[in-house]
N, C-alpha and C positions, 0 to 999 in steps of 0.2 A: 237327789231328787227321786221320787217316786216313781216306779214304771210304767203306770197307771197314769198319772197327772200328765206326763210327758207324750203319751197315746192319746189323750183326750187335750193336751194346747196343739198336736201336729192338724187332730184334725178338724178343732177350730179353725187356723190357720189355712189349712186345705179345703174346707167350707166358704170361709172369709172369702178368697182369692177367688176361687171360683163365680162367688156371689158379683165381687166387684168387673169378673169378666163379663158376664152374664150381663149386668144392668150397662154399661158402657158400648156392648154389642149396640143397643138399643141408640145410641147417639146419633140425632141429626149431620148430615154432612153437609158444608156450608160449602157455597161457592162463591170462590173470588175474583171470577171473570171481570166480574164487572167493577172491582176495585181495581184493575189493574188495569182500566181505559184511564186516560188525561196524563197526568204531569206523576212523572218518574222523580223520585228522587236521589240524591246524589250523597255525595259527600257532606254539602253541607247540610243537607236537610238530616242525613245522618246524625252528627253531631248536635243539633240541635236537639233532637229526636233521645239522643243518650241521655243529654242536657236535663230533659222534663219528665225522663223514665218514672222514676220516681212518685211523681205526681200522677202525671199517666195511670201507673198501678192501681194509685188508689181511686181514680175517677171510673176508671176501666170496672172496677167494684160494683159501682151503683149505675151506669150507664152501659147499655149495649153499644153503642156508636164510638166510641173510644176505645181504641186501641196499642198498646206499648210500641208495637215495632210494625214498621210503615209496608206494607205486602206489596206495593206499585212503589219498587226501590229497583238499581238498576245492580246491584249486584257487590262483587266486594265493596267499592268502595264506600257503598252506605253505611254496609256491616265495621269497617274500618274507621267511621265518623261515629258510629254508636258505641262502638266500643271504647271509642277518646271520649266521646263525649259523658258515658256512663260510669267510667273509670277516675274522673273528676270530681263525685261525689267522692272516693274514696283519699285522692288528695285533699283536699277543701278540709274534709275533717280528721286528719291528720294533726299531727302535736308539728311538725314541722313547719304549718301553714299557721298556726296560731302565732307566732312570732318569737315566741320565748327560745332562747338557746341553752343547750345543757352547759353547765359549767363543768370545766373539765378540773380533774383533782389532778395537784401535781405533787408528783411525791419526791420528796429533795433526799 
C-alpha cells in the first residue's frame, strides 16, 4: 500500500471521528424522572418485554413513545425475564424446534 494513501485514509478517519464527536456533543439529554413514577416492573413484565423485543425495534423506528426495554423496572430480575424472554427468539427458530430429527448413520 502506498505511503501517501495510508497518510490521507488515517486522517479521514481522524477527521471522521472527530466530526461524529463533535455533532453527538450537541445531543439532547432526556429525562426519565418521570417514567419512573407508577408501576415497576418485574420478572414477568420482563419476559414478556424480551417476548416483543423484536417488534418493539421496529415500532420504536417510527414512533418516539415506544420503547425496547422498560426504564421503571425493578432491577435484575426484569433484566433476567428479558433476557429469557429475548433468547426465545433464538430457540423458536432453531432446526431443533422445527420438529425434524437428524438421522443418525450407523456404520456396521
Amino acid at each position: 500500500m502506498n505511503t501517501l494513501y495510508r497518510y490521507k485514509l488515517i486522517l479521514r478517519m481522524i477527521v471522521g471521528i472527530a466530526a461524529i464527536m463533535l455533532l453527538s456533543s450537541c445531543a439532547n439529554k432526556e429525562y426519565v424522572e418521570a417514567c419512573l413514577e407508577g408501576y415497576r416492573y418485574g420478572f414477568w413484565g420482563g419476559l414478556w418485554h424480551g417476548i416483543i423485543a423484536p417488534i418493539d425495534l421496529v415500532i420504536s423506528l417510527f414512533r418516539d413513545d415506544v420503547t425496547v426495554y422498560a426504564q421503571n423496572n425493578n432491577g435484575a430480575w426484569y433484566a433476567f425475564g428479558f433476557i429469557l424472554g429475548s433468547g426465545g427468539w433464538g430457540i423458536l427458530g432453531s432446526k431443533g424446534a422445527s420438529g425434524k430429527r437428524r438421522r443418525s448413520k450407523k456404520y456396521d
